[in-house]
C-alpha positions in Angstrom: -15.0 -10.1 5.7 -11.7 -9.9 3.5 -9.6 -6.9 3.3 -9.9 -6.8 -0.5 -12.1 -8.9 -1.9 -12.2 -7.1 -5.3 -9.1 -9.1 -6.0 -9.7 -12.4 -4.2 -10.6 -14.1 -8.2 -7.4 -13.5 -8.9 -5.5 -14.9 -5.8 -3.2 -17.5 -8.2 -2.4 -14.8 -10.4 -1.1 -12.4 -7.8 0.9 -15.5 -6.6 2.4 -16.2 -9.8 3.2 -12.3 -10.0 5.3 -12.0 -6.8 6.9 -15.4 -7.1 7.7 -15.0 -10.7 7.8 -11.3 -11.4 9.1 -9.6 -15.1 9.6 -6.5 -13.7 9.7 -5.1 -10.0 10.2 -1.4 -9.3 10.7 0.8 -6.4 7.5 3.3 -6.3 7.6 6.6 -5.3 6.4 6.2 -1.9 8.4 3.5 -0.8 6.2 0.3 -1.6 7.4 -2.2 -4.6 5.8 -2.7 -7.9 5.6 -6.5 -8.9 4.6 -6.6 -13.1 4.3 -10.0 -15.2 2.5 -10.3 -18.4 0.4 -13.5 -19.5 -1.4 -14.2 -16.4 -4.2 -12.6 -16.5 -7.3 -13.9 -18.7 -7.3 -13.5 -22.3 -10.0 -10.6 -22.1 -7.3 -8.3 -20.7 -4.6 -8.9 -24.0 -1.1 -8.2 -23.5 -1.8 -6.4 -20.2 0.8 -6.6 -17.4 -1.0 -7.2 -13.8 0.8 -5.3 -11.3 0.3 -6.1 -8.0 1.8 -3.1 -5.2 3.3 -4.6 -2.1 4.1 -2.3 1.1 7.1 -3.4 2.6 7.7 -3.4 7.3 11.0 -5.4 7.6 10.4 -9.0 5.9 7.1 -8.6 6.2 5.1 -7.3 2.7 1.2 -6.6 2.7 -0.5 -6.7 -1.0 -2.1 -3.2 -1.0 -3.5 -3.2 -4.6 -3.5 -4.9 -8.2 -4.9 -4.3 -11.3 -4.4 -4.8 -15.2 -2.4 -2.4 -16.9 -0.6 -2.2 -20.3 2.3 0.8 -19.3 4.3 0.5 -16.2 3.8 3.0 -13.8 6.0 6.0 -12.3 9.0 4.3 -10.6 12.0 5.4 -8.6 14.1 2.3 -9.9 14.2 -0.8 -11.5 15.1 -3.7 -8.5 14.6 -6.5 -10.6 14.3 -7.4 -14.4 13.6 -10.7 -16.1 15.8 -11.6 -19.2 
């Protein structure tokens, strides 16, 4: 069984996401916030999908991702595409 298989359809998005990101933030709790816009299927619009990573080291787990249209509570911005 997968860890989160409510996200395995959208595997090449999440990839695309992380390795192309328009924004990444600094959350409150430590992990990173990866956004990018156009990726997702038309049904979801102009929607960002933001993909949460936890950081140990080098190493980065994918704890969550979902649509969204706002970007979320950050601590700072790390990274911002031009």
């Amino acid at each position: 069984m997968r860890k989160r298989p409510e996200i395995d359809e959208w595997h090449d998005e999440i990839q695309k996401t992380l390795a192309d990101p328009s924004v990444v933030v600094e959350l409150p709790d430590g992990g990173r916030g990866y956004y990018r816009q156009g990726v997702l299927p038309t049904r979801y619009g102009t929607c960002y999908l933001f993909v949460v990573v936890r950081w140990n080291g080098a190493l980065g787990d994918v704890a969550t991702a979902f649509p969204t249209d706002e970007i979320k509570p950050f601590v700072r911005i790390v990274r911002m595409s031009k």
